[in-house]
Backbone as CSV, one residue per row, in Angstrom:
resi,resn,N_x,N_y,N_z,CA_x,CA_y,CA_z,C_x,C_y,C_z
1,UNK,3.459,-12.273,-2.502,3.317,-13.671,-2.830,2.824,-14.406,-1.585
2,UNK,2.175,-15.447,-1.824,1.557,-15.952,-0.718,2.309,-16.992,-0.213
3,UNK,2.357,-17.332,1.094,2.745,-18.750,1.306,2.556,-20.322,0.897
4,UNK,3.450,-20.259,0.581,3.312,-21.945,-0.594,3.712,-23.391,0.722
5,UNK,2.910,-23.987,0.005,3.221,-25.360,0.949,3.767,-26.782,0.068
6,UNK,4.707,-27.292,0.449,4.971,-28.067,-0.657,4.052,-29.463,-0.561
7,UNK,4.131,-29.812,-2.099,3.424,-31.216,-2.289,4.320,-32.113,-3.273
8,UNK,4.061,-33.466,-2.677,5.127,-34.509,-3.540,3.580,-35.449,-4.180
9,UNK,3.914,-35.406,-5.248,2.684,-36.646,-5.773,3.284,-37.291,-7.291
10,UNK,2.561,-38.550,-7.521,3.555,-39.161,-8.461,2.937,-38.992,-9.821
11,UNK,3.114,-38.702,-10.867,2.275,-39.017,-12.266,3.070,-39.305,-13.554
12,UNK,2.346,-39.826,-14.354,2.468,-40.830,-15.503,3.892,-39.991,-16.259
13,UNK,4.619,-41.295,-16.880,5.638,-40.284,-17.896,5.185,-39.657,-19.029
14,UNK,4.151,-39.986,-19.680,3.438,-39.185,-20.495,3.081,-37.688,-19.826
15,UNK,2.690,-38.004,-18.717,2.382,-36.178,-18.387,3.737,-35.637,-18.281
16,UNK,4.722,-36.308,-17.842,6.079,-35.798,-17.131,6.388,-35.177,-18.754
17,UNK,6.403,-36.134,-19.589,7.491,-35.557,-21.061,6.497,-34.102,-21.328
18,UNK,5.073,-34.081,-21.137,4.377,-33.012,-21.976,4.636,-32.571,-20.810
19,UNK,4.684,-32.110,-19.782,5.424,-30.963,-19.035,6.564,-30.818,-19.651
20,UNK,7.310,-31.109,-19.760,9.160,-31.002,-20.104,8.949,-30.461,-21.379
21,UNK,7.946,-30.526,-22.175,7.781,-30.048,-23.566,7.311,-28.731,-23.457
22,UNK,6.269,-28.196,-22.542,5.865,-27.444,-22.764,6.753,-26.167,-21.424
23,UNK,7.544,-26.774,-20.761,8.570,-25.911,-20.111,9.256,-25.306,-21.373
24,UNK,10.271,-25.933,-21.822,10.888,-25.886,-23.088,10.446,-24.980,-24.432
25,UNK,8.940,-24.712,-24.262,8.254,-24.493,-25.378,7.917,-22.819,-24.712
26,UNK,7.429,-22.927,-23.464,7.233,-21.163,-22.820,8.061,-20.687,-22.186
27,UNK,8.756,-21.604,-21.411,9.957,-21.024,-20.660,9.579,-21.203,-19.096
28,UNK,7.861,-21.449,-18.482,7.550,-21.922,-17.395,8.083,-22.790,-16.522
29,UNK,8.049,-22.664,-15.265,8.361,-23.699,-14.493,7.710,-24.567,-14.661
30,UNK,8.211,-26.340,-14.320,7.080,-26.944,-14.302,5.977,-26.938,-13.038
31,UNK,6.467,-26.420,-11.767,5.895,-26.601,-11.044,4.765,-24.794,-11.073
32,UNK,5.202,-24.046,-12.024,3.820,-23.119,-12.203,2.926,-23.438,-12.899
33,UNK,3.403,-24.344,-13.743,2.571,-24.858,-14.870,1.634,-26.058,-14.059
34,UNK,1.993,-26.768,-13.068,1.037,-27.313,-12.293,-0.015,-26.492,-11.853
35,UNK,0.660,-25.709,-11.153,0.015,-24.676,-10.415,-1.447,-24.476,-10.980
36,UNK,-1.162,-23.743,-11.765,-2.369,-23.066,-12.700,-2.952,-23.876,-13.128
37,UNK,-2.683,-25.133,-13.858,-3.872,-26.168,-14.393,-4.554,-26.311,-13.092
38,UNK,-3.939,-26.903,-11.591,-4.669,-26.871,-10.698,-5.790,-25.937,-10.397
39,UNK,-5.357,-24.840,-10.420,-6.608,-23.576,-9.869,-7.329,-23.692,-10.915
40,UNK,-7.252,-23.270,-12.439,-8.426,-23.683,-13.247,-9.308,-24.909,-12.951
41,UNK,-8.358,-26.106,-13.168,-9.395,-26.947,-12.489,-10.752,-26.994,-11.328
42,UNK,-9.879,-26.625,-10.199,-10.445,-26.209,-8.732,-11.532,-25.202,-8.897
43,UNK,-11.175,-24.178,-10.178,-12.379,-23.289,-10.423,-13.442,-23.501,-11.151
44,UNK,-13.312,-24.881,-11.639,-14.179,-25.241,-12.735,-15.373,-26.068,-11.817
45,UNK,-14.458,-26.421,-11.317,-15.120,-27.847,-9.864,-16.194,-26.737,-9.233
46,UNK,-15.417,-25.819,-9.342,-17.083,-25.120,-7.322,-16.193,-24.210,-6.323
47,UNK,-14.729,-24.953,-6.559,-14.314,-24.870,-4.857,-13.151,-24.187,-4.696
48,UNK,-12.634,-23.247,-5.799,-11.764,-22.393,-5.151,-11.875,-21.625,-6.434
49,UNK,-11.263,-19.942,-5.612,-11.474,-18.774,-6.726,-12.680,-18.049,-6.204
50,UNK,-13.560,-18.892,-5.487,-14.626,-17.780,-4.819,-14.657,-16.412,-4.366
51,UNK,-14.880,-14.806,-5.093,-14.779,-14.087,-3.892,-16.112,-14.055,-3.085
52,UNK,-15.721,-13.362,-2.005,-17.306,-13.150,-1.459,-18.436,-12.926,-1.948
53,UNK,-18.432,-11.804,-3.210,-19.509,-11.227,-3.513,-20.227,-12.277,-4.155
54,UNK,-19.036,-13.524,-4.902,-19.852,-14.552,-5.216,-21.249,-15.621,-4.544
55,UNK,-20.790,-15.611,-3.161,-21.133,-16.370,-2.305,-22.202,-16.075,-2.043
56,UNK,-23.661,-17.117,-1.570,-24.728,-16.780,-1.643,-24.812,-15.800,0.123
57,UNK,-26.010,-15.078,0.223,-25.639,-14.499,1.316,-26.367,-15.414,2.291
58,UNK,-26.143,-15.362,3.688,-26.790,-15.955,4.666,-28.564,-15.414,5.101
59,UNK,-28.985,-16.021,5.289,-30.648,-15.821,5.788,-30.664,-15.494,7.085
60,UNK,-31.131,-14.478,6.972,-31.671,-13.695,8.749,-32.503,-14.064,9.352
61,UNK,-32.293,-14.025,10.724,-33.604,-14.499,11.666,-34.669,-14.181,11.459
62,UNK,-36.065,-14.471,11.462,-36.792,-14.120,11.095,-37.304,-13.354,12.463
63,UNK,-38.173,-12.538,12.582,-38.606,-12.234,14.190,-39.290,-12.823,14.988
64,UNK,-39.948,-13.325,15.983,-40.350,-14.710,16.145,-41.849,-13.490,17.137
């Protein structure tokens, strides 16, 4: 498992109850259930989930 860093941030009671619903409903933490919407998100965006092979490769010197 990797090292986790904690985060405090505030959001709506509407999200709070549909977390609490859907803890209740899988048995998840709520704070995994953050988790993961986060990284999907983040993977949808561009910017995380990259492996290397994804990554474009760098351009070589040319010889001068």
């Amino acid at each position: 498992m990797s090292p986790k860093k904690a985060c405090t941030f505030l959001i709506d009671e509407d999200l709070a109850k549909a977390l609490k619903a859907l803890k209740a409903r899988d048995g998840a933490p709520e704070g995994e259930i953050i988790r993961r919407a986060l990284a999907e998100y983040l993977k949808r965006k561009g910017v995380f989930g990259r492996d290397k092979a994804a990554r474009p490769r760098a351009r070589t010197r040319g010889r001068a």
